[in-house]
Structures are given as C-alpha cells and as structure tokens.
N, CA, C and O atoms as a CHARMM CRD file, in Angstrom:
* protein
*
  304
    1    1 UNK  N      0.84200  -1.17600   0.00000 PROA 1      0.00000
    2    1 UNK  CA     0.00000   0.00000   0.00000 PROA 1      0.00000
    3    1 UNK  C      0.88700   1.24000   0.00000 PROA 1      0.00000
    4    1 UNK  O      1.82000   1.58900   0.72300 PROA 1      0.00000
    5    2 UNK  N      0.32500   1.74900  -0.98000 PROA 2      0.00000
    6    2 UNK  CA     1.20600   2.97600  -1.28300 PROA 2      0.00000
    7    2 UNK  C      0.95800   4.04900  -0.31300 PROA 2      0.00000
    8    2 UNK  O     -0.26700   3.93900  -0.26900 PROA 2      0.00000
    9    3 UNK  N      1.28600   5.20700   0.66700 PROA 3      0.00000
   10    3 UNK  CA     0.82500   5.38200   1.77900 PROA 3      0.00000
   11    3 UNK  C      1.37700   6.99200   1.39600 PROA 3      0.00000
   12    3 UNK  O      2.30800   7.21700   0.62200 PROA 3      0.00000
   13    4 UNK  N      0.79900   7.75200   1.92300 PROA 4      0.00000
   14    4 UNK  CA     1.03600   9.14100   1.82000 PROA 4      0.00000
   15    4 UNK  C      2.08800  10.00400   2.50500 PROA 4      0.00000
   16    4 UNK  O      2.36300   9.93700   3.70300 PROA 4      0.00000
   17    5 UNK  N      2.92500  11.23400   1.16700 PROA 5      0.00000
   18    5 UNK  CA     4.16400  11.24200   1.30200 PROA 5      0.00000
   19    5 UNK  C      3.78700  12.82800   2.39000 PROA 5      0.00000
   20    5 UNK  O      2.68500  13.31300   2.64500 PROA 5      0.00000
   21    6 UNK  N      5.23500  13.32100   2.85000 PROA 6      0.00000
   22    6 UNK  CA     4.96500  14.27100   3.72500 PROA 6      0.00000
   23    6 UNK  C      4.94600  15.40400   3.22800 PROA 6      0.00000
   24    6 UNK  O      5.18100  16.29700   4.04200 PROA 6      0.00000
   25    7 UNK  N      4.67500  15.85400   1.76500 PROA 7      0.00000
   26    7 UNK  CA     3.81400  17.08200   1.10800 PROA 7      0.00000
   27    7 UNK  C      2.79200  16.94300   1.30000 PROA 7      0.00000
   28    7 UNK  O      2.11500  17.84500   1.79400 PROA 7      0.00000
   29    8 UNK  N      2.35500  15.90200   1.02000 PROA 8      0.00000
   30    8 UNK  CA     1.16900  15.68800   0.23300 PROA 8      0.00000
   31    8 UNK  C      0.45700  16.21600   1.57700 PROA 8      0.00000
   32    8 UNK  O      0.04800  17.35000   1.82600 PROA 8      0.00000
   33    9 UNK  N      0.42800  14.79800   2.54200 PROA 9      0.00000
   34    9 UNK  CA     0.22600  15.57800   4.03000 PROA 9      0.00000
   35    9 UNK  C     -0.01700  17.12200   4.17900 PROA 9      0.00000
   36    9 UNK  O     -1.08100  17.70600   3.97100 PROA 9      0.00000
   37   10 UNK  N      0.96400  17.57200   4.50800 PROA 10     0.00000
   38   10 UNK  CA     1.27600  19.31400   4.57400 PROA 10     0.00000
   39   10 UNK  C      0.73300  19.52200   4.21900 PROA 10     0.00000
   40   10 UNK  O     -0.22100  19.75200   4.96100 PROA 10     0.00000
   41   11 UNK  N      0.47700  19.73800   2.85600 PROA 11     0.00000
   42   11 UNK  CA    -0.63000  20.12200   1.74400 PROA 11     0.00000
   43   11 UNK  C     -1.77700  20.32800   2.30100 PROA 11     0.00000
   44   11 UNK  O     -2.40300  21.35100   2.57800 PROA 11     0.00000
   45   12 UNK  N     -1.99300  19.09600   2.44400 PROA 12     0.00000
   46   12 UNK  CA    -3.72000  18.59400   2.98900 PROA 12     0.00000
   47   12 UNK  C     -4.36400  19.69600   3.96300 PROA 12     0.00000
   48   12 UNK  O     -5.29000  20.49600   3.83500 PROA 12     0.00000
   49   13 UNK  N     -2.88400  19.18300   5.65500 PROA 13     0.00000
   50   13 UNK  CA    -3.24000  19.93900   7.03000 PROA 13     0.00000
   51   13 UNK  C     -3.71500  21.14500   6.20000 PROA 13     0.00000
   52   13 UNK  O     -4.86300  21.23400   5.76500 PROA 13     0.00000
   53   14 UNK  N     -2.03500  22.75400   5.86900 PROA 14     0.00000
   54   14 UNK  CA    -2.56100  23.37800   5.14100 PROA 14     0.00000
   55   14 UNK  C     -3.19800  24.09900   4.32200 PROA 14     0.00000
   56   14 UNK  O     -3.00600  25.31400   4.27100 PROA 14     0.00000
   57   15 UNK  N     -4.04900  23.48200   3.55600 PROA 15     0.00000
   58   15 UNK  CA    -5.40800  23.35000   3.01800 PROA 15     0.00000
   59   15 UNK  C     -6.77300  23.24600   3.79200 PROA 15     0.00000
   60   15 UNK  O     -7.76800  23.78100   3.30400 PROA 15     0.00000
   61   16 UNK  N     -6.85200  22.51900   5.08100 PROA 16     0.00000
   62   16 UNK  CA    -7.75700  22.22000   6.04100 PROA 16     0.00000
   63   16 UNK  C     -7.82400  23.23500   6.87400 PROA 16     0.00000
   64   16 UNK  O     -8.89100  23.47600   7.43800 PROA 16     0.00000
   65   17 UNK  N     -6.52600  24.12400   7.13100 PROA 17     0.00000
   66   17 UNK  CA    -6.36600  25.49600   8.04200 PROA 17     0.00000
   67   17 UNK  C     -5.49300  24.76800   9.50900 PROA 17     0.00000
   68   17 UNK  O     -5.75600  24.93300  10.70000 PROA 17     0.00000
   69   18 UNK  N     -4.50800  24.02100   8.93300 PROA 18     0.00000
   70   18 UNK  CA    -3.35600  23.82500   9.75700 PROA 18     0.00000
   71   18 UNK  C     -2.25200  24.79300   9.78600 PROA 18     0.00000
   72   18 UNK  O     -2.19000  25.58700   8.84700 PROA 18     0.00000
   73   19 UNK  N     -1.30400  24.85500  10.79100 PROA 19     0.00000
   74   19 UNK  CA    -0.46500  25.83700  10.38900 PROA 19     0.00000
   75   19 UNK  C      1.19000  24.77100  10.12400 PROA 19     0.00000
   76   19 UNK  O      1.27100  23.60300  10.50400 PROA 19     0.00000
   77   20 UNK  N      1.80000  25.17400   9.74700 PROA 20     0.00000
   78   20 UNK  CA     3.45500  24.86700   9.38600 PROA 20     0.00000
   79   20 UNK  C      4.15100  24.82200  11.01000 PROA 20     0.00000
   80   20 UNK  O      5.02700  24.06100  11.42000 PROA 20     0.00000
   81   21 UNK  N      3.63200  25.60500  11.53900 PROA 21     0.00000
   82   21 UNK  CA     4.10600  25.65600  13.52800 PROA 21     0.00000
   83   21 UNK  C      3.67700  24.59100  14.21600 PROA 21     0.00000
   84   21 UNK  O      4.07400  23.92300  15.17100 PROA 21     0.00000
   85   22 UNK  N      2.91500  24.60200  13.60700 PROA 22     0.00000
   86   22 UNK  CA     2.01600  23.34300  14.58200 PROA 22     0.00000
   87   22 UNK  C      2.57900  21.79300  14.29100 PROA 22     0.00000
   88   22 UNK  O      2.70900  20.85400  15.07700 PROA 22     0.00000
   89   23 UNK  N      2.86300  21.88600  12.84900 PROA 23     0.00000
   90   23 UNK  CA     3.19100  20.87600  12.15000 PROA 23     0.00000
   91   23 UNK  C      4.71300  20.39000  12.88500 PROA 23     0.00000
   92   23 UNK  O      4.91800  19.34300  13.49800 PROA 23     0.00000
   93   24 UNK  N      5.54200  21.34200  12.64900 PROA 24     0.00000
   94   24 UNK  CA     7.39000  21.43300  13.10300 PROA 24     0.00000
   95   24 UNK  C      6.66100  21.01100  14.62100 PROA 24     0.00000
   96   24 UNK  O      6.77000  19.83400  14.96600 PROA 24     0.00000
   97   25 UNK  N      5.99000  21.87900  15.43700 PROA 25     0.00000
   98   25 UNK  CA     6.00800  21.43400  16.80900 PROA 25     0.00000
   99   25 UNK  C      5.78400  19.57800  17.44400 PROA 25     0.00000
  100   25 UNK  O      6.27700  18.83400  18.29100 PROA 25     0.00000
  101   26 UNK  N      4.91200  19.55700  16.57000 PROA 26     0.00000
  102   26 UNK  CA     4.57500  17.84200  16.82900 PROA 26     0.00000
  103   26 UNK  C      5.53900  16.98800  16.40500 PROA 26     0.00000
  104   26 UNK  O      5.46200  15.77900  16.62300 PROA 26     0.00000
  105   27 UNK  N      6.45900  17.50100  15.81100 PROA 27     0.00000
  106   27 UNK  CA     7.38900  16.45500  14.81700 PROA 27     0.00000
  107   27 UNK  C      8.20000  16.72200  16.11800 PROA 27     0.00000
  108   27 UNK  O      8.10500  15.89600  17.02500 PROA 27     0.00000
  109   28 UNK  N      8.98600  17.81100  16.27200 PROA 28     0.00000
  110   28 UNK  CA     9.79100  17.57500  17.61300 PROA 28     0.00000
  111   28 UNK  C      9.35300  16.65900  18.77300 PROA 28     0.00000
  112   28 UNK  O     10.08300  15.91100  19.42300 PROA 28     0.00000
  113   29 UNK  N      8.28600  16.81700  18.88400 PROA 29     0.00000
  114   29 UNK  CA     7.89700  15.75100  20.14000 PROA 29     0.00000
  115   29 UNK  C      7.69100  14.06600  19.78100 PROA 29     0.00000
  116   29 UNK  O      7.66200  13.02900  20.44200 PROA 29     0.00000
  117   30 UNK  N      7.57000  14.43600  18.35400 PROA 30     0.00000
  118   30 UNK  CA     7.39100  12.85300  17.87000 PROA 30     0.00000
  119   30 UNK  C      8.69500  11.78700  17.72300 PROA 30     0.00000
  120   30 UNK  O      8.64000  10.59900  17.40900 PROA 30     0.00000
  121   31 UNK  N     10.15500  12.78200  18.12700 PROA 31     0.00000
  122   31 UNK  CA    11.41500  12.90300  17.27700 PROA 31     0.00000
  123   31 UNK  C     12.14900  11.56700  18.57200 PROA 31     0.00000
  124   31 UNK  O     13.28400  11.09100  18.55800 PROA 31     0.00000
  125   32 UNK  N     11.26300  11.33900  19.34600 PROA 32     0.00000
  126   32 UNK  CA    11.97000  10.02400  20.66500 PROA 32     0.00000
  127   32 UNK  C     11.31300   8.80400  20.32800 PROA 32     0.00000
  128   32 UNK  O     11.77100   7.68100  20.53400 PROA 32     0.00000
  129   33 UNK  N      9.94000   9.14800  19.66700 PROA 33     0.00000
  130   33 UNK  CA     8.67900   7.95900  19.47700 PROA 33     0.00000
  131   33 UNK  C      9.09700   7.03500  18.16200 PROA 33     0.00000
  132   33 UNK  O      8.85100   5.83000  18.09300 PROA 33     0.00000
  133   34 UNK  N      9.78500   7.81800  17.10700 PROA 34     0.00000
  134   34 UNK  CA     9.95100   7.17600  15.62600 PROA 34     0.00000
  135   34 UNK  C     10.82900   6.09300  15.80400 PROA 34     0.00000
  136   34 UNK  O     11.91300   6.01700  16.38200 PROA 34     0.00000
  137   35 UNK  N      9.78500   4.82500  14.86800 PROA 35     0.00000
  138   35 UNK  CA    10.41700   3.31700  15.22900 PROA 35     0.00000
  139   35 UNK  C      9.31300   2.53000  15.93900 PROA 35     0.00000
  140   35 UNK  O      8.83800   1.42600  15.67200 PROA 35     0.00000
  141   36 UNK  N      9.00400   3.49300  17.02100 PROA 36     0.00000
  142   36 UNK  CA     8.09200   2.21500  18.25700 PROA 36     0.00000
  143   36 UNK  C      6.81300   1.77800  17.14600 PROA 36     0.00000
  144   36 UNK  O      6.48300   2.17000  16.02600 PROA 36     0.00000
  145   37 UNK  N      6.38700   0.92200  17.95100 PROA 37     0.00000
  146   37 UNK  CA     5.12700   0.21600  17.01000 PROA 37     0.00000
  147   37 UNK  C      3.63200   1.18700  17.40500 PROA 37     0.00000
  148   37 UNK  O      2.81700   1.27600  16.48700 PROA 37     0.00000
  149   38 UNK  N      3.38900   1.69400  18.36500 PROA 38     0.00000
  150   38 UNK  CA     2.29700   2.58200  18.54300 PROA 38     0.00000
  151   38 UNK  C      2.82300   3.93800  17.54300 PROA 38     0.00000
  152   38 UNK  O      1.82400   4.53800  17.14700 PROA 38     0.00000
  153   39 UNK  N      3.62600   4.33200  17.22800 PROA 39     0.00000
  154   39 UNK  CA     4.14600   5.64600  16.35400 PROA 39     0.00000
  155   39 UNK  C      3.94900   5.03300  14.91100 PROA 39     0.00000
  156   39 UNK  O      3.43000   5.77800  14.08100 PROA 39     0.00000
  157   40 UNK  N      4.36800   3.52900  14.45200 PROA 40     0.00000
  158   40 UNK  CA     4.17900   3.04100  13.15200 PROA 40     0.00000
  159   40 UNK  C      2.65300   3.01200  12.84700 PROA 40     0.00000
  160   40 UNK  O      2.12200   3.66800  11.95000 PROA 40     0.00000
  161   41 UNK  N      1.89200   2.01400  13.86500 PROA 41     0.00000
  162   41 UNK  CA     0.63800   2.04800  13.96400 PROA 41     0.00000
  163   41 UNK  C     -0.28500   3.42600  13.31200 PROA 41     0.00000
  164   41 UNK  O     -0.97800   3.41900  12.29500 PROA 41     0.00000
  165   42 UNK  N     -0.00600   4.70000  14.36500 PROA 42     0.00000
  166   42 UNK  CA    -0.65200   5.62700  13.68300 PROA 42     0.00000
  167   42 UNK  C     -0.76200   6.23400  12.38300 PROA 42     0.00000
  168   42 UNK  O     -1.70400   6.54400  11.65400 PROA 42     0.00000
  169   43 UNK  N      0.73800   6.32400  12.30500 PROA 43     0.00000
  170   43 UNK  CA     0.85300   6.34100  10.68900 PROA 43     0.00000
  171   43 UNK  C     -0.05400   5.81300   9.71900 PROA 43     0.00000
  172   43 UNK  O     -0.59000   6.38400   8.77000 PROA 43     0.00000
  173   44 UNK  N     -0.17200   4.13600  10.27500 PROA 44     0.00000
  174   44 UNK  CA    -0.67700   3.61900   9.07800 PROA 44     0.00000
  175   44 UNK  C     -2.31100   3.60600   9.43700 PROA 44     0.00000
  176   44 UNK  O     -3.16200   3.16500   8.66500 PROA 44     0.00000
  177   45 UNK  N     -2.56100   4.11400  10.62100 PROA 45     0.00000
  178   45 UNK  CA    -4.11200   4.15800  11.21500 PROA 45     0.00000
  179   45 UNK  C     -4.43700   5.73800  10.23800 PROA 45     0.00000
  180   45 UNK  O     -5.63400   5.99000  10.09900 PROA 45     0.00000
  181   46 UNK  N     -3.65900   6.52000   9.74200 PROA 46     0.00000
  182   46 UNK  CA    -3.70700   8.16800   9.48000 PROA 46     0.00000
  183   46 UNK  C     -3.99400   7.47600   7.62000 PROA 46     0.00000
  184   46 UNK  O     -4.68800   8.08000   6.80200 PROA 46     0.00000
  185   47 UNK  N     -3.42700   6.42500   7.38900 PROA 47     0.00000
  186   47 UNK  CA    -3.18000   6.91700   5.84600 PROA 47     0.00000
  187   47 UNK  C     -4.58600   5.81000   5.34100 PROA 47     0.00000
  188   47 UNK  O     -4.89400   5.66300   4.15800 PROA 47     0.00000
  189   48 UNK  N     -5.13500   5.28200   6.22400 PROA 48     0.00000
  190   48 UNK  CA    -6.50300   4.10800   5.39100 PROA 48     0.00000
  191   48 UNK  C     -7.27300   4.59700   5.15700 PROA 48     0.00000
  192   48 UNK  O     -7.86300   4.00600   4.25200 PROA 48     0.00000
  193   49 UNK  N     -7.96500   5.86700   5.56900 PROA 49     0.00000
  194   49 UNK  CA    -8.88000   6.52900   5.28300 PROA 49     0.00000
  195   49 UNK  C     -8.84400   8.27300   5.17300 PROA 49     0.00000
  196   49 UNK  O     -9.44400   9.13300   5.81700 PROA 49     0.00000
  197   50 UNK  N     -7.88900   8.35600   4.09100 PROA 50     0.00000
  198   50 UNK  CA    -7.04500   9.63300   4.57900 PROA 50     0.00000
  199   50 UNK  C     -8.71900  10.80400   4.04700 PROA 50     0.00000
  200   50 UNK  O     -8.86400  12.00200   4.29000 PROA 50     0.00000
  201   51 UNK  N     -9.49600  10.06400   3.46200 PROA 51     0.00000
  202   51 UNK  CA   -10.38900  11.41200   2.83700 PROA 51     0.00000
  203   51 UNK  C    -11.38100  11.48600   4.06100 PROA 51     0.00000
  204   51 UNK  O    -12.35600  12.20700   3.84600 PROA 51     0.00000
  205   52 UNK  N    -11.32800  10.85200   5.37500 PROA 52     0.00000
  206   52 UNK  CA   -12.05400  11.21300   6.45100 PROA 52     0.00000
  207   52 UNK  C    -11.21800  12.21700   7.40600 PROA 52     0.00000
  208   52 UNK  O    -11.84900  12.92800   8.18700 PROA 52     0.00000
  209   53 UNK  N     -9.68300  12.29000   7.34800 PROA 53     0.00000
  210   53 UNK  CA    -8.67700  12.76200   8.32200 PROA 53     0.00000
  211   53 UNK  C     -9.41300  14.55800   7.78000 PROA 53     0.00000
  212   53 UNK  O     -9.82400  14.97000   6.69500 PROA 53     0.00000
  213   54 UNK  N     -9.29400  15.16800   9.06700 PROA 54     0.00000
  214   54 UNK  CA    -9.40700  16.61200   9.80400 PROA 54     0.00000
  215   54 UNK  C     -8.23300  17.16800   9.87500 PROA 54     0.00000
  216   54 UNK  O     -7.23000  16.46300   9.77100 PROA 54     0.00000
  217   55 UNK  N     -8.14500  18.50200  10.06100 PROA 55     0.00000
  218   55 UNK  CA    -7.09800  19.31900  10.01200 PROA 55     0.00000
  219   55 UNK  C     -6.13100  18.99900  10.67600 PROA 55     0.00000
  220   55 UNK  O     -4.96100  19.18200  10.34000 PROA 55     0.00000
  221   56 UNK  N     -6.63800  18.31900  12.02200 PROA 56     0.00000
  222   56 UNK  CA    -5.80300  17.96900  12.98300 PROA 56     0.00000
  223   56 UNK  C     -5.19100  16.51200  12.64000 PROA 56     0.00000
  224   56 UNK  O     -4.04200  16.18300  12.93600 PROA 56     0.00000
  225   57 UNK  N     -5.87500  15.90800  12.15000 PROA 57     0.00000
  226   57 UNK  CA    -5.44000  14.39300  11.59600 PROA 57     0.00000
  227   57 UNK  C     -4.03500  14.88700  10.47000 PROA 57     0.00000
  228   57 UNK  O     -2.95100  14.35500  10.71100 PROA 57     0.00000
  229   58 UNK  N     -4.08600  15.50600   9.73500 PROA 58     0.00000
  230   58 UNK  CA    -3.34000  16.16800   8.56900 PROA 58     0.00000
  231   58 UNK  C     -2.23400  16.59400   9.70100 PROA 58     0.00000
  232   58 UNK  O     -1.18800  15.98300   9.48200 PROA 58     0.00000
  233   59 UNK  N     -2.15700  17.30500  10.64800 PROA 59     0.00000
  234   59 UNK  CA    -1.29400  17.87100  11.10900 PROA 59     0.00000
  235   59 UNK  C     -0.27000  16.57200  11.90800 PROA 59     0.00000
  236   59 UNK  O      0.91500  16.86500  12.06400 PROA 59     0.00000
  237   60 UNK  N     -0.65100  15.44600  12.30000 PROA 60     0.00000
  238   60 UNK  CA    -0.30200  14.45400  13.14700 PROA 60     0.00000
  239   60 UNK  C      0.27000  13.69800  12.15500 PROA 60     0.00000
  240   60 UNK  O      1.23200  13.10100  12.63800 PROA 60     0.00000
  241   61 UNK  N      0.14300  13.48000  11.14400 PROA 61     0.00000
  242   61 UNK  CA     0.20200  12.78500   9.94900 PROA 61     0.00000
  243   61 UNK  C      2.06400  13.20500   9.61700 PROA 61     0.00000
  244   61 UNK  O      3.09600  12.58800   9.88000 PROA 61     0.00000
  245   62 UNK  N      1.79900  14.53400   8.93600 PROA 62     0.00000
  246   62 UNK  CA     2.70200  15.20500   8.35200 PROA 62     0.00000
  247   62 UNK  C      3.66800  15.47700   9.72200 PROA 62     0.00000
  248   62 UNK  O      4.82800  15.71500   9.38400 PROA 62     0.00000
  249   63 UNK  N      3.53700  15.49000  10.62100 PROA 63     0.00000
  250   63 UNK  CA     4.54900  15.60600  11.59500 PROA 63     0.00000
  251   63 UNK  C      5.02000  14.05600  11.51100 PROA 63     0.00000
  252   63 UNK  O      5.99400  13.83200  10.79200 PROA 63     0.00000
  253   64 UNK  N      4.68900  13.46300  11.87800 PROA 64     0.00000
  254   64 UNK  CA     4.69600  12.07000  12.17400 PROA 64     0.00000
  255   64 UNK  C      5.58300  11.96700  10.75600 PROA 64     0.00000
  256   64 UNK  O      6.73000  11.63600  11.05400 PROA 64     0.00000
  257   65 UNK  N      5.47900  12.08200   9.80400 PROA 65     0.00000
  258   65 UNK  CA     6.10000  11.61400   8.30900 PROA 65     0.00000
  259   65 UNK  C      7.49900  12.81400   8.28200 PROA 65     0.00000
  260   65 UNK  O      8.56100  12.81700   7.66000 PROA 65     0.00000
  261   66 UNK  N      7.10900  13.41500   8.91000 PROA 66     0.00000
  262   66 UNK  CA     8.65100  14.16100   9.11100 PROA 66     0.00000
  263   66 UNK  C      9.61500  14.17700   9.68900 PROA 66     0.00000
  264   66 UNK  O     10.69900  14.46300   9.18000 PROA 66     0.00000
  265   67 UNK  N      9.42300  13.84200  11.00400 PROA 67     0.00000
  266   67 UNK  CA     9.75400  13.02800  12.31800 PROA 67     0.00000
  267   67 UNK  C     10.91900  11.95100  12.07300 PROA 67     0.00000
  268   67 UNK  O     12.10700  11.82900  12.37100 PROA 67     0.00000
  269   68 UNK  N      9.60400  10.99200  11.13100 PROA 68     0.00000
  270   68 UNK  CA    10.53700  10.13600  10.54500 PROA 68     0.00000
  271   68 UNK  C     11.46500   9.72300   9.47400 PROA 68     0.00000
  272   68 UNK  O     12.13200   8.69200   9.39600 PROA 68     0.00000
  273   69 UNK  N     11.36000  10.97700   8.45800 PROA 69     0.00000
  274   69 UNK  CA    12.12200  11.48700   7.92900 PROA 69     0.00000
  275   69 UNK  C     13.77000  11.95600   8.61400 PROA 69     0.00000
  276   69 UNK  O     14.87900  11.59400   8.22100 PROA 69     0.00000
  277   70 UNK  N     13.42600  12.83200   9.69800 PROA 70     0.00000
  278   70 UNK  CA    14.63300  13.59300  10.11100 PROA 70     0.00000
  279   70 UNK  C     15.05900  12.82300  11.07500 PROA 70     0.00000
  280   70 UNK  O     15.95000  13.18800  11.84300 PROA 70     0.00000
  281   71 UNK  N     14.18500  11.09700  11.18400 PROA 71     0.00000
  282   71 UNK  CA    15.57900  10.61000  11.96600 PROA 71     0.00000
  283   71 UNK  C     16.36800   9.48700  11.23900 PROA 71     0.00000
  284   71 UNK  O     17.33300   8.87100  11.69300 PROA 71     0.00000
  285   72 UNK  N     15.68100   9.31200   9.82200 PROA 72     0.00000
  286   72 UNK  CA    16.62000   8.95800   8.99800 PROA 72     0.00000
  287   72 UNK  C     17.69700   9.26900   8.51200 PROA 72     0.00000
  288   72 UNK  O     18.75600   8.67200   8.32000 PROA 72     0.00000
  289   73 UNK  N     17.36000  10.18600   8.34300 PROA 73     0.00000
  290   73 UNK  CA    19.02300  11.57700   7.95300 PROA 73     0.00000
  291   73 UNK  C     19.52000  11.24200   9.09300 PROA 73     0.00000
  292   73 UNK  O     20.72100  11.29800   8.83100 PROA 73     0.00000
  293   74 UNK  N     19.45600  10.97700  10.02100 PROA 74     0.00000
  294   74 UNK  CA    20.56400  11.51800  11.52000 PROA 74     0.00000
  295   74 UNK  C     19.91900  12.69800  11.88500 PROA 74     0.00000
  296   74 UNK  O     20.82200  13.33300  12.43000 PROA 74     0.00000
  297   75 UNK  N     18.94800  13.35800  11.91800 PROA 75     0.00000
  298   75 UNK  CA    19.12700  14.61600  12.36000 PROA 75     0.00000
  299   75 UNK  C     17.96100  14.29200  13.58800 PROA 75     0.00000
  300   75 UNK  O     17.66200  15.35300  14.13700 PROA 75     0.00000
  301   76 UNK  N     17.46900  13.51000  13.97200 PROA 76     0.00000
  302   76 UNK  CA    16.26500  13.32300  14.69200 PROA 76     0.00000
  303   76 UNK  C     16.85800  12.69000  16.06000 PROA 76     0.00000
  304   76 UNK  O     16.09800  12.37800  16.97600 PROA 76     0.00000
C-alpha cells in the first residue's frame, strides 16, 4: 500500500487550516517515538482513510512523516 508522502500531508493539514508551527512542533515531540510500534501504527491508522482525516489528523500525519524522515538523515 502505497501510503502518503509528507507534502502531500502538509498540503492537505494546510489546506484544512493547519499551520506549518504546529506541524514542526509535533514532529519535535514525535522525534523520541519514531520506530516504536504505537508511532508506526498511527501512521498507518492516518493513511486508510485519509479522505475522512481533519485538520488535525493532517497535522499528526505530516509531523509524524517528518519526524521520521529527520531521523533517517541523523538529524532526529
């Protein structure tokens, strides 16, 4: 399952009336969680029904996909 990338996300929040602050803020807190199986879980609980997810769903999403992004690089 092809699963949604962390523009697209952004985009979405964004679009829904998320902000970019809000987004960076959750990713920092998400930045100890990336890996565990309740942090994978949501992810993939965020992307099955992404045309029901809320602004706030969009915002958890795209943090969460960034998160784990920046601790791939090393930077997380």
């Amino acid at each position: 399952m092809a699963g949604i990338t962390y523009r697209e996300a952004c985009g979405y929040a964004l679009g829904k009336g998320g902000t970019q602050a809000e987004i960076d803020r959750q990713a920092g807190n998400y930045a100890r969680q990336v890996g565990s199986v309740p942090f994978n879980n949501m992810i993939r609980a965020l992307n099955i029904h992404p045309w029901s997810n809320d602004a706030a769903q969009w915002e958890r999403l795209a943090a969460a996909l960034k998160a784990r992004s920046e601790a791939r690089k090393g930077r997380g």
